[in-house]
Biopython code that builds the backbone (N, CA, C, O; Angstrom):
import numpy as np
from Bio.PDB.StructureBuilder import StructureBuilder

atoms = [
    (1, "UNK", "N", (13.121, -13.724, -17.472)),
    (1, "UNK", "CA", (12.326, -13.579, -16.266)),
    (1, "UNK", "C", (11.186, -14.593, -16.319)),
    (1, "UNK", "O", (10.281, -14.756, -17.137)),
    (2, "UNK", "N", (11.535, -15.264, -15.119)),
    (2, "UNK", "CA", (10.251, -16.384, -15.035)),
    (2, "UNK", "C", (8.061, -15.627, -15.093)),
    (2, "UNK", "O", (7.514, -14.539, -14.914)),
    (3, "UNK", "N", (7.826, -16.367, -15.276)),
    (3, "UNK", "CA", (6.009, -15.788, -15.268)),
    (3, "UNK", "C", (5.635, -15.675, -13.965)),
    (3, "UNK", "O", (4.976, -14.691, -13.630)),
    (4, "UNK", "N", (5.994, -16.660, -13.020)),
    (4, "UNK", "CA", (6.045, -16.405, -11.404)),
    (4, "UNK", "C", (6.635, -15.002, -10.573)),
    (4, "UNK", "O", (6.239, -14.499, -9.521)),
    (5, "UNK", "N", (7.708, -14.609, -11.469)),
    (5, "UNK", "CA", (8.459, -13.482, -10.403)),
    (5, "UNK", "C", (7.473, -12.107, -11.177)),
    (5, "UNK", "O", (7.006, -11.199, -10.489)),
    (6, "UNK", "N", (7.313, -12.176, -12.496)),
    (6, "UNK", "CA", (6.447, -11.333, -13.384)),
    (6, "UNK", "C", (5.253, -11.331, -12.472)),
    (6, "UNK", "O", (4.833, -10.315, -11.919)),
    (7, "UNK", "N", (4.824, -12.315, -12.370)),
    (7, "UNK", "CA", (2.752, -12.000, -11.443)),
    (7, "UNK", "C", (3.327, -11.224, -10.223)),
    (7, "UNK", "O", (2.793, -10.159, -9.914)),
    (8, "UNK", "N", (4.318, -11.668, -9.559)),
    (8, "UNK", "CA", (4.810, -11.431, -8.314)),
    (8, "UNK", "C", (4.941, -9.328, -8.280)),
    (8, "UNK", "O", (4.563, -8.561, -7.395)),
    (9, "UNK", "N", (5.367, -9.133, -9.123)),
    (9, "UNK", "CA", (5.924, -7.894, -9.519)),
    (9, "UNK", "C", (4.607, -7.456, -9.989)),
    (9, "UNK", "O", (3.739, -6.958, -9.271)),
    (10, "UNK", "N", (4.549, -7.610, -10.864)),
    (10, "UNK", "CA", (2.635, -7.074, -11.298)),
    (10, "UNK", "C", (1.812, -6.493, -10.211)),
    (10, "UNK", "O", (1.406, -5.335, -10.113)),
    (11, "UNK", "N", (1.580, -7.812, -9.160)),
    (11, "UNK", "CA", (0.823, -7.466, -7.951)),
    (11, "UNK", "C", (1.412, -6.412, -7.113)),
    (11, "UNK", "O", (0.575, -5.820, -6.432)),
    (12, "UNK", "N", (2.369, -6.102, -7.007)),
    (12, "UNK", "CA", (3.388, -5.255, -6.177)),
    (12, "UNK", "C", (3.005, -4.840, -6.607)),
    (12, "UNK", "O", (1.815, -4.871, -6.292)),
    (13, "UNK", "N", (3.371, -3.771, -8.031)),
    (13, "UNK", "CA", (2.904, -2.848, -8.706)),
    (13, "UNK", "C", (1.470, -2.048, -8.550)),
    (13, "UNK", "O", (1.282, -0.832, -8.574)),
    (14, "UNK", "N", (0.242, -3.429, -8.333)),
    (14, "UNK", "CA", (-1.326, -2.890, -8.208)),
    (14, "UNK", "C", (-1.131, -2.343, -6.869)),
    (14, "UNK", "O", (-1.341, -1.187, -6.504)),
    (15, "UNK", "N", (-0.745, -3.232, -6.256)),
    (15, "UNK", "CA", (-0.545, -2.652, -4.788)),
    (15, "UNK", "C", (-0.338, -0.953, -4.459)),
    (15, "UNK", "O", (-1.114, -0.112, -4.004)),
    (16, "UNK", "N", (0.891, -0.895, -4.855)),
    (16, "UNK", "CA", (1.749, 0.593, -5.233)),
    (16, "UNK", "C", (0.565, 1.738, -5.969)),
    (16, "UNK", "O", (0.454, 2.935, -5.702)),
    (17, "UNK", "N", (-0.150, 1.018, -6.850)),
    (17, "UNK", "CA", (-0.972, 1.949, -7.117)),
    (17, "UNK", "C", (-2.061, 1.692, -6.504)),
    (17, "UNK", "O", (-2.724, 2.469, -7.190)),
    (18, "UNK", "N", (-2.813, 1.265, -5.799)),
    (18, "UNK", "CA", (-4.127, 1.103, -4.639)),
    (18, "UNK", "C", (-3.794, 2.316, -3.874)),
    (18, "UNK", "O", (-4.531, 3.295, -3.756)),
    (19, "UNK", "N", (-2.337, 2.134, -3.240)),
    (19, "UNK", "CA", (-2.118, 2.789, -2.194)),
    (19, "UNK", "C", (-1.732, 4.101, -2.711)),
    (19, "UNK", "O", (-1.793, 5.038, -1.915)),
    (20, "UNK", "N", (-1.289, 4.362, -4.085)),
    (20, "UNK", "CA", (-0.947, 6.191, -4.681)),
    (20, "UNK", "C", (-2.416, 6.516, -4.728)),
    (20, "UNK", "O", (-2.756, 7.612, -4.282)),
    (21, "UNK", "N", (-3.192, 5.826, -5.138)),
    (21, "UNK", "CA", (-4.911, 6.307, -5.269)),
    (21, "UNK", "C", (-5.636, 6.388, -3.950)),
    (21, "UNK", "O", (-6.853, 6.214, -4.016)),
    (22, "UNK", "N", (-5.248, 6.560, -3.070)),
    (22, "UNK", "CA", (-5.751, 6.396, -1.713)),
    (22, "UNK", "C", (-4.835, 7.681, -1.217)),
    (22, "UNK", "O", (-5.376, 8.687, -0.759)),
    (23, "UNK", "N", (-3.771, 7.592, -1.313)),
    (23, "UNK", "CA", (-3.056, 8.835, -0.863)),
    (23, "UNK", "C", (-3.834, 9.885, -1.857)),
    (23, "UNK", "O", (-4.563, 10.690, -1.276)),
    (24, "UNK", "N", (-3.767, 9.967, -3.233)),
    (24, "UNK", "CA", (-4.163, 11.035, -3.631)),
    (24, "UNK", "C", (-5.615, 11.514, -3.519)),
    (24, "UNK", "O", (-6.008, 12.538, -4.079)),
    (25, "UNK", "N", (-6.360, 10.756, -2.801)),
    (25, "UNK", "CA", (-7.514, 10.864, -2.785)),
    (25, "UNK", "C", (-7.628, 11.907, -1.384)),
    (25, "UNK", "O", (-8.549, 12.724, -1.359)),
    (26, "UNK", "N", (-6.733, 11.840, -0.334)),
    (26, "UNK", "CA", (-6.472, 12.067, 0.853)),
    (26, "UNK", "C", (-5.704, 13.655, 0.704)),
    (26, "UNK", "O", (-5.254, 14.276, 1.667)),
    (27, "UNK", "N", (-5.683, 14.017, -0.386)),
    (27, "UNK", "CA", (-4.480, 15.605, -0.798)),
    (27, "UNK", "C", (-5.658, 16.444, -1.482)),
    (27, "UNK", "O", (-6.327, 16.447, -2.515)),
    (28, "UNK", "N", (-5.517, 17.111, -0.357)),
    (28, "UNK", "CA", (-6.573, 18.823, -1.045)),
    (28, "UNK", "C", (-5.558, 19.984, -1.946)),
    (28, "UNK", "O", (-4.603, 20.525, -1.389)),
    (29, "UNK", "N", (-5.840, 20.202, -3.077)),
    (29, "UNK", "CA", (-5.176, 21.309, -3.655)),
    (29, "UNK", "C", (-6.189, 22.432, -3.626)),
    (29, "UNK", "O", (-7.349, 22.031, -3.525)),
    (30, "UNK", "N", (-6.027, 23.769, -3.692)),
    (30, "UNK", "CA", (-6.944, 24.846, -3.745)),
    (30, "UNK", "C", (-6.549, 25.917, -4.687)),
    (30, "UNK", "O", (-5.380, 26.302, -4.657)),
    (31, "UNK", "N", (-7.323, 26.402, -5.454)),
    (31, "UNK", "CA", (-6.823, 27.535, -6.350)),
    (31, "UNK", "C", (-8.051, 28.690, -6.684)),
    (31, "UNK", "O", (-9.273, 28.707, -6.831)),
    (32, "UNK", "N", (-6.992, 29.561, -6.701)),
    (32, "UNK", "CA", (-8.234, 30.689, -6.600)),
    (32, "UNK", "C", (-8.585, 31.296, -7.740)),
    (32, "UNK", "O", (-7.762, 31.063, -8.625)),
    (33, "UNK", "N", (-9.402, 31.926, -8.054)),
    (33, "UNK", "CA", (-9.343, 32.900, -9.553)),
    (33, "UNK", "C", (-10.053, 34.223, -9.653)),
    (33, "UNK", "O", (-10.970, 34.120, -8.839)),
    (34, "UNK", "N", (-10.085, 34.770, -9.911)),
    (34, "UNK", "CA", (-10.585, 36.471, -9.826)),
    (34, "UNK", "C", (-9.798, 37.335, -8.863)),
    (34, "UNK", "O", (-10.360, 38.377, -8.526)),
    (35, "UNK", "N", (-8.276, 37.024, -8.227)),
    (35, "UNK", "CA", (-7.710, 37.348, -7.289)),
    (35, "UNK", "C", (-8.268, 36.871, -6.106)),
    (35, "UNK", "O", (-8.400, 37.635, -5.150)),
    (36, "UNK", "N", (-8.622, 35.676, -6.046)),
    (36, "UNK", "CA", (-9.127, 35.155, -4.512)),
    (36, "UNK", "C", (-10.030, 35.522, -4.297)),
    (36, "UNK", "O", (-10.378, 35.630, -3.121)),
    (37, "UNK", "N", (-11.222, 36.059, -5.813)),
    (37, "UNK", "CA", (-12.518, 36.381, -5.502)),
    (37, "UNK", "C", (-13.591, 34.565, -5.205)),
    (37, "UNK", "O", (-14.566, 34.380, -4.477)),
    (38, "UNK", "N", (-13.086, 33.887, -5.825)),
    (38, "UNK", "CA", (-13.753, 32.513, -6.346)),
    (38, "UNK", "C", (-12.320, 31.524, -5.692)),
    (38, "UNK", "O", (-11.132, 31.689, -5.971)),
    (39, "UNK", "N", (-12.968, 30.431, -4.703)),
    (39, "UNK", "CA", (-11.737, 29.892, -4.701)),
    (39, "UNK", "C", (-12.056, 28.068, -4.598)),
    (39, "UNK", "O", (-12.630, 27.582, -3.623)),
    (40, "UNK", "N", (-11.628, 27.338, -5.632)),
    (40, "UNK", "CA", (-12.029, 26.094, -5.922)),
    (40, "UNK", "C", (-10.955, 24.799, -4.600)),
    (40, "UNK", "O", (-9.801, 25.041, -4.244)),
    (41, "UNK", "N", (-11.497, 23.966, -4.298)),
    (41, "UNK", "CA", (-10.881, 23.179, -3.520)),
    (41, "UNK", "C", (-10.905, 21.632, -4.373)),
    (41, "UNK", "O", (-12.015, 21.252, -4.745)),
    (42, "UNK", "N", (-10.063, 21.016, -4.587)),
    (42, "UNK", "CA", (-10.461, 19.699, -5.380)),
    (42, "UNK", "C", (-9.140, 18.531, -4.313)),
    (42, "UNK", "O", (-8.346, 18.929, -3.461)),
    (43, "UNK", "N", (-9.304, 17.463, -4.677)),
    (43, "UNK", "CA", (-8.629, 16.339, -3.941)),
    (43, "UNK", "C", (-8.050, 16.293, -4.875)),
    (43, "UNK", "O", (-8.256, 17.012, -5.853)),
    (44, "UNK", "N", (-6.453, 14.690, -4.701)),
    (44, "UNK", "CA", (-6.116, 14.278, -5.835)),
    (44, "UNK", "C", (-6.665, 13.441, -6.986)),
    (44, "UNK", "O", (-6.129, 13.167, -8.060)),
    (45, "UNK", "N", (-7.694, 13.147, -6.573)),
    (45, "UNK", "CA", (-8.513, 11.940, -7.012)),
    (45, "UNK", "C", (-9.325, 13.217, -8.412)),
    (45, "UNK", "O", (-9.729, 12.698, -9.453)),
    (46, "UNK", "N", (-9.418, 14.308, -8.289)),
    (46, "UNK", "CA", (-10.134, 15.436, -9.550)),
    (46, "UNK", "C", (-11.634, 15.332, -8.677)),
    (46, "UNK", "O", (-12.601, 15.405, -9.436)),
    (47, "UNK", "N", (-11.815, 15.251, -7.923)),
    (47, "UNK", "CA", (-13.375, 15.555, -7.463)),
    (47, "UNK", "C", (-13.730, 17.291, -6.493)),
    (47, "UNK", "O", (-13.072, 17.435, -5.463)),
    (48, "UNK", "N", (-14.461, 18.148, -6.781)),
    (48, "UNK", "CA", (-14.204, 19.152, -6.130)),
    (48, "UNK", "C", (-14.963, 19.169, -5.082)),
    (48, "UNK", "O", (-16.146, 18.881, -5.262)),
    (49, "UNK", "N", (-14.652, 19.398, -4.153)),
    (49, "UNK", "CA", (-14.850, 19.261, -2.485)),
    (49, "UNK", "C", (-15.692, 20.472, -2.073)),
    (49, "UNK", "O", (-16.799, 20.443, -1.536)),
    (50, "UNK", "N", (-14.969, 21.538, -2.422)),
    (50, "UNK", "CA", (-15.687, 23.132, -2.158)),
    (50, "UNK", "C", (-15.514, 24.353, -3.259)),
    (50, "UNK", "O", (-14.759, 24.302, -4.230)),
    (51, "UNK", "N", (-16.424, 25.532, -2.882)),
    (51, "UNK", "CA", (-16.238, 26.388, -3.882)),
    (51, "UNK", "C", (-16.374, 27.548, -3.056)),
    (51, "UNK", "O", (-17.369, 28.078, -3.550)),
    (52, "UNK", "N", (-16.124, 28.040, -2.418)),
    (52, "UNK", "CA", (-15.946, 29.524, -1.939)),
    (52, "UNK", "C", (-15.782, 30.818, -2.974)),
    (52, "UNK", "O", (-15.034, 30.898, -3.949)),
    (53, "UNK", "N", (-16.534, 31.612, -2.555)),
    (53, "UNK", "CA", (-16.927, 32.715, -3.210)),
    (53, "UNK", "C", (-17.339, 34.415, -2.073)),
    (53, "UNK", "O", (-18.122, 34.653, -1.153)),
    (54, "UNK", "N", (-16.470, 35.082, -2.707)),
    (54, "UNK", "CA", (-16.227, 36.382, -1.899)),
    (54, "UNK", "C", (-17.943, 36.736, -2.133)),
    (54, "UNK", "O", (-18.766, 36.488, -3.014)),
    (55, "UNK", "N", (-17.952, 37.583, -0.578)),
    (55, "UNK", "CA", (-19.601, 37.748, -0.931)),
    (55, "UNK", "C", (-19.225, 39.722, -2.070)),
    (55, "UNK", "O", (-20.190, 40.259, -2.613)),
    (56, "UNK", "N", (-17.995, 40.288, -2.150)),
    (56, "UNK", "CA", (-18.176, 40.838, -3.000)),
    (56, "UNK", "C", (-18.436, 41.024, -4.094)),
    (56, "UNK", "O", (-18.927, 42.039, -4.588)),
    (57, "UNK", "N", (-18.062, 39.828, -4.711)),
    (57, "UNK", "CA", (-18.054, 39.755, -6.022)),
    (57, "UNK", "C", (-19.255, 38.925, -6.682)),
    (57, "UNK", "O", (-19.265, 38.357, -7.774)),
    (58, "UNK", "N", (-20.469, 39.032, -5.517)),
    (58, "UNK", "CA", (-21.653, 38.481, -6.047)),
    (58, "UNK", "C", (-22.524, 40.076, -6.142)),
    (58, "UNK", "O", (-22.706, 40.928, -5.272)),
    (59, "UNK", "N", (-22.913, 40.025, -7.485)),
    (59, "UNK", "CA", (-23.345, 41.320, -8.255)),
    (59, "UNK", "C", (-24.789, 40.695, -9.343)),
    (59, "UNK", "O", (-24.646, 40.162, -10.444)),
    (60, "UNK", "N", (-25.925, 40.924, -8.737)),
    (60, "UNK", "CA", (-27.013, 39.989, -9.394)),
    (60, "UNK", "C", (-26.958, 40.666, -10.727)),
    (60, "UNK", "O", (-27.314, 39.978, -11.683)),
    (61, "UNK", "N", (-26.538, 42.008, -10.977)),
    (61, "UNK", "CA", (-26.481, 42.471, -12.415)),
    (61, "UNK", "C", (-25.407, 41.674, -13.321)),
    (61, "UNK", "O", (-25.579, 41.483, -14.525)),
    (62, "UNK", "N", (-24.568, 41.346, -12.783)),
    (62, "UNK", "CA", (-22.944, 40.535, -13.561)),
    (62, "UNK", "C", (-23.324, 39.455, -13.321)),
    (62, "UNK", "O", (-22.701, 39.138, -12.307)),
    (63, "UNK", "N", (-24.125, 38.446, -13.669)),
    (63, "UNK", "CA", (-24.028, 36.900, -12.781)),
    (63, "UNK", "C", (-22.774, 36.317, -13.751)),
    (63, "UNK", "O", (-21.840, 35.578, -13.437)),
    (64, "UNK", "N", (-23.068, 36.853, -14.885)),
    (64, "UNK", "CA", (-21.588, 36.067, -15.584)),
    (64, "UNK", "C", (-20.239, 35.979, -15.592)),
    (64, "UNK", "O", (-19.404, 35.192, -16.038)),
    (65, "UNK", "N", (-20.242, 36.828, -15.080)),
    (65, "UNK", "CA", (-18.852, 37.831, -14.648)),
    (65, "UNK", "C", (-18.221, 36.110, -13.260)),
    (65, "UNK", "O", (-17.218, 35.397, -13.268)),
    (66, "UNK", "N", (-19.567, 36.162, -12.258)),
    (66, "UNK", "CA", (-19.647, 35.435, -11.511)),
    (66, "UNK", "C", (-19.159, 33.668, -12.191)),
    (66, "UNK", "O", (-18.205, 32.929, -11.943)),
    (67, "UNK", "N", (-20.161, 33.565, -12.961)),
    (67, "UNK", "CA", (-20.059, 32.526, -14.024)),
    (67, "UNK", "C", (-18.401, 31.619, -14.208)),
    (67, "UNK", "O", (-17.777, 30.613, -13.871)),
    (68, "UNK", "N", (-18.341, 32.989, -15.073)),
    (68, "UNK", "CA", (-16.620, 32.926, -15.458)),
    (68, "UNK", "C", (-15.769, 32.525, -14.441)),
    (68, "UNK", "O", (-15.188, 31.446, -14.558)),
    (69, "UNK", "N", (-15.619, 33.139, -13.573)),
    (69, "UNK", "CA", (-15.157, 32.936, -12.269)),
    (69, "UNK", "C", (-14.987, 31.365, -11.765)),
    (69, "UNK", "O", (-14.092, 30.567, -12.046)),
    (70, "UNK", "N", (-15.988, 31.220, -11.043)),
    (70, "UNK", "CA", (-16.712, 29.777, -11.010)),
    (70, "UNK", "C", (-15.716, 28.401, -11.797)),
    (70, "UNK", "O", (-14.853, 27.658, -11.329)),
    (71, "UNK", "N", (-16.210, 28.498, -12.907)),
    (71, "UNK", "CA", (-15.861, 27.954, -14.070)),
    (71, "UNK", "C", (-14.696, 27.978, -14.285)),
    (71, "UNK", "O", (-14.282, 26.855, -14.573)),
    (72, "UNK", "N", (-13.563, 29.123, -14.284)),
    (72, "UNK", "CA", (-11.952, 29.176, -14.227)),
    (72, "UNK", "C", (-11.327, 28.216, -13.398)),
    (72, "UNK", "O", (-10.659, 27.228, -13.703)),
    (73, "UNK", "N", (-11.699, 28.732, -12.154)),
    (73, "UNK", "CA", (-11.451, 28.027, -10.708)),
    (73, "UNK", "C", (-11.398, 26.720, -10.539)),
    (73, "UNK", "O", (-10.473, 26.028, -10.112)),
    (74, "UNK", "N", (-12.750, 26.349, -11.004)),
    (74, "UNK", "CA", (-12.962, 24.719, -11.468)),
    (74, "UNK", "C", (-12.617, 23.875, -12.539)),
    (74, "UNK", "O", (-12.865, 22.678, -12.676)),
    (75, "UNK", "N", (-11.810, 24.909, -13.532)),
    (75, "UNK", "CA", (-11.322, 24.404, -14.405)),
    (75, "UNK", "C", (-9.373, 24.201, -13.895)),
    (75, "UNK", "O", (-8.647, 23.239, -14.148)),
    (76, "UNK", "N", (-9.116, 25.137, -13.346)),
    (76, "UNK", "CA", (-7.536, 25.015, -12.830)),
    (76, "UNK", "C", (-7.179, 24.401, -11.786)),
    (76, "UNK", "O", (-6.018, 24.146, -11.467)),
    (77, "UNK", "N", (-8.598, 24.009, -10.931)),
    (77, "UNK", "CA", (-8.513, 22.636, -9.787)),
    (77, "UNK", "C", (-8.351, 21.611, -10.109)),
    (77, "UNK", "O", (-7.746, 20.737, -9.489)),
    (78, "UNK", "N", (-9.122, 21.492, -11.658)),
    (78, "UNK", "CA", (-8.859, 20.067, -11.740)),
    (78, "UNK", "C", (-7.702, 20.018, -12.809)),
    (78, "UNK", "O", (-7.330, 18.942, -13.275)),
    (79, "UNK", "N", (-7.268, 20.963, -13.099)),
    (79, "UNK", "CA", (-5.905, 20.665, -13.949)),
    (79, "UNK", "C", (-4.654, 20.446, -13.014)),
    (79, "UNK", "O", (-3.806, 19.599, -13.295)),
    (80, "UNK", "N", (-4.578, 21.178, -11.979)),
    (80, "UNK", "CA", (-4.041, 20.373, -10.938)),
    (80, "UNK", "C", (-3.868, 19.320, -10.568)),
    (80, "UNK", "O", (-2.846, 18.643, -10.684)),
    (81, "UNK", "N", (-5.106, 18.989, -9.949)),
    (81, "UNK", "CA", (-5.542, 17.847, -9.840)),
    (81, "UNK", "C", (-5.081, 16.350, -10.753)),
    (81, "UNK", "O", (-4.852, 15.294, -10.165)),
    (82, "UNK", "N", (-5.003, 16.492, -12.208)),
    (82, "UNK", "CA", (-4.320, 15.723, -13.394)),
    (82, "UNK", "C", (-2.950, 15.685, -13.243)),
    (82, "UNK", "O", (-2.308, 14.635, -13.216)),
    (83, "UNK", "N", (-2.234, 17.353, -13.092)),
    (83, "UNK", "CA", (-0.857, 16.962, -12.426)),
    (83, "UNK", "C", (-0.567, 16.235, -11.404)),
    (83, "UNK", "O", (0.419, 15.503, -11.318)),
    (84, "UNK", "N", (-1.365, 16.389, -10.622)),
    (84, "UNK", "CA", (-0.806, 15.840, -9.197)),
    (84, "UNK", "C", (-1.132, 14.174, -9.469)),
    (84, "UNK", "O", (-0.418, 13.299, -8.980)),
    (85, "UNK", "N", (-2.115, 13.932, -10.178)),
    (85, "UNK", "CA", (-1.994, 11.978, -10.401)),
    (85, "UNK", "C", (-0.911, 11.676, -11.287)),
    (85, "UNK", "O", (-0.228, 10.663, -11.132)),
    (86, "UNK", "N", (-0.672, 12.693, -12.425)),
    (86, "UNK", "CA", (0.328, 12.001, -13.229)),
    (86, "UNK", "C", (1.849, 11.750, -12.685)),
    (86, "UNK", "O", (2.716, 10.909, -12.919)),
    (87, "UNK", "N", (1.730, 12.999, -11.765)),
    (87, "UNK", "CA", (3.346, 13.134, -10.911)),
    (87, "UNK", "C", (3.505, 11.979, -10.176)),
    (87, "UNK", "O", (4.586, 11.390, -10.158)),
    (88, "UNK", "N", (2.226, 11.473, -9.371)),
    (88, "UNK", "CA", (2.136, 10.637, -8.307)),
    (88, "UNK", "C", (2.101, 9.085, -9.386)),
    (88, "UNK", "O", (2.875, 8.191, -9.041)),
    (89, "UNK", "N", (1.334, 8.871, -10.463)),
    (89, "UNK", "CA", (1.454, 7.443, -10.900)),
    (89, "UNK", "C", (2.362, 7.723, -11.660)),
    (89, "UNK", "O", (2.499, 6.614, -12.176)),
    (90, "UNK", "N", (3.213, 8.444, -12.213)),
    (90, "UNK", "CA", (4.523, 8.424, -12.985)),
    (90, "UNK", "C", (5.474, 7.663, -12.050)),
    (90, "UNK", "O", (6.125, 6.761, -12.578)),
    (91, "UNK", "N", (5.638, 7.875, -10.842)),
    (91, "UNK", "CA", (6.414, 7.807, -9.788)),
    (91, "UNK", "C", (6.312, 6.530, -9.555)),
    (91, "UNK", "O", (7.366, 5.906, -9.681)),
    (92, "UNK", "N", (4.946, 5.655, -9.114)),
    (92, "UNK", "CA", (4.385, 4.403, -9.093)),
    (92, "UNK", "C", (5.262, 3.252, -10.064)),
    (92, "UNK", "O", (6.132, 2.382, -10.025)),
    (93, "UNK", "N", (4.172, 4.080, -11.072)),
    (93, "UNK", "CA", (5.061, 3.002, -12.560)),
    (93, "UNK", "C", (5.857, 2.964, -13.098)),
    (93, "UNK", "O", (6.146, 2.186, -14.007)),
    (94, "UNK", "N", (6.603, 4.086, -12.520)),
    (94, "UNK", "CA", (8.410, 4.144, -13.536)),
    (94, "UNK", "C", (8.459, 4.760, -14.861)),
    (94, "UNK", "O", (9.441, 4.781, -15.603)),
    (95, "UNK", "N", (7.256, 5.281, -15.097)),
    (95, "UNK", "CA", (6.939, 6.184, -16.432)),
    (95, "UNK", "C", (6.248, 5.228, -17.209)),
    (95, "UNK", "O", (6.184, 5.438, -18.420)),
    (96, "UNK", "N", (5.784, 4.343, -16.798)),
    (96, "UNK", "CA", (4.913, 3.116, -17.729)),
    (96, "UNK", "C", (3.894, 4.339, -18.590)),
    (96, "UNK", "O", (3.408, 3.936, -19.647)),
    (97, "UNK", "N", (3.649, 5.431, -18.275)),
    (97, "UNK", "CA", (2.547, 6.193, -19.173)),
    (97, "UNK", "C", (1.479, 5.323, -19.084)),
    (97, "UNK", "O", (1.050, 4.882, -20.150)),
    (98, "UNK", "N", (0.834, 4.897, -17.825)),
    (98, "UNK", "CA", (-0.528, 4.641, -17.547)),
    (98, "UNK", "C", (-0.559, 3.084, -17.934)),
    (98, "UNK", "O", (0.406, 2.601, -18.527)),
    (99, "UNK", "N", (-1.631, 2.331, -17.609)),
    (99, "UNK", "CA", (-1.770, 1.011, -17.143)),
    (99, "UNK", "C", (-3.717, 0.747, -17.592)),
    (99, "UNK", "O", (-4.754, 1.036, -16.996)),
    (100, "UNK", "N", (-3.440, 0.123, -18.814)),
    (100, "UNK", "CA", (-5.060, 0.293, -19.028)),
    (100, "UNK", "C", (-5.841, -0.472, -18.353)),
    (100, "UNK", "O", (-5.310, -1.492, -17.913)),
    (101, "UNK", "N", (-7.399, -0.242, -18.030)),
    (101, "UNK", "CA", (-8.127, -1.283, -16.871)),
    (101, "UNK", "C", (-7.875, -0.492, -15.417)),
    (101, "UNK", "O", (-8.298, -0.846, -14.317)),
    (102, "UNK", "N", (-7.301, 0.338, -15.640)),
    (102, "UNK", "CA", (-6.947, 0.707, -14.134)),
    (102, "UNK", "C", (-7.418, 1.955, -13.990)),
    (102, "UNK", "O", (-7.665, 2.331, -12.844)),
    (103, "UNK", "N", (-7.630, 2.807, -15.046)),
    (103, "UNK", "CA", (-8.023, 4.337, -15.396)),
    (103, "UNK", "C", (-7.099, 5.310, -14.901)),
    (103, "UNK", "O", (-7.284, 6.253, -14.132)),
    (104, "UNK", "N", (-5.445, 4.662, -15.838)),
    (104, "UNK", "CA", (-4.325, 5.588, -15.413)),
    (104, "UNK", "C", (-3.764, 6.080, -16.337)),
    (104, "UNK", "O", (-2.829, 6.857, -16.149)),
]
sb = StructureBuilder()
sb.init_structure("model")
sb.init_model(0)
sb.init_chain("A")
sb.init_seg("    ")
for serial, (resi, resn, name, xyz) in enumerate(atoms, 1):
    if name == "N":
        sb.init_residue(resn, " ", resi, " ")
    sb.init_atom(name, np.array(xyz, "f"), 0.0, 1.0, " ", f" {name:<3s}", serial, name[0])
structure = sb.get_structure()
């Protein structure tokens, strides 16, 4: 393979991923925790957007209880969130397992 058709392909490639990072940036996942007491909203990009919270399960005696909650929610949004880029740049790169310089 010539070095010309290689750059050629390379750039395709950045391309392909500009545009998976733009789509995933554009995809809301949501997950709830305490039974839909606490409910986390994050994009594909791992940034969390919103946090909704039942006004029941705010108890100034339990704030930790609350805490926990919180914290679950925002922890399983953004584990999502990791799936949903790896699914999406797996797909991109053909299973290249990430592309350093690029933060993939």
């Amino acid at each position: 393979m010539n070095i010309q058709k290689m750059m050629k392909e390379a750039q395709k490639m950045q391309e392909r991923l500009a545009q998976a990072q733009t789509d995933l940036a554009s995809q809301e996942l949501e997950v709830s925790s305490g039974g839909g007491k606490v409910t986390v909203t994050a994009n594909g990009s791992g940034e969390i957007t919103a946090v909704k919270i039942s006004k029941d399960v705010v108890d100034p005696e339990d704030v930790e209880m609350l805490e926990d909650l919180v914290l679950s929610g925002v922890r399983e949004a953004l584990e999502a969130a990791r799936k949903l880029q790896a699914d999406t740049m797996g797909k991109v790169t053909g299973g290249l397992g990430g592309l350093p310089g690029l933060g993939l």
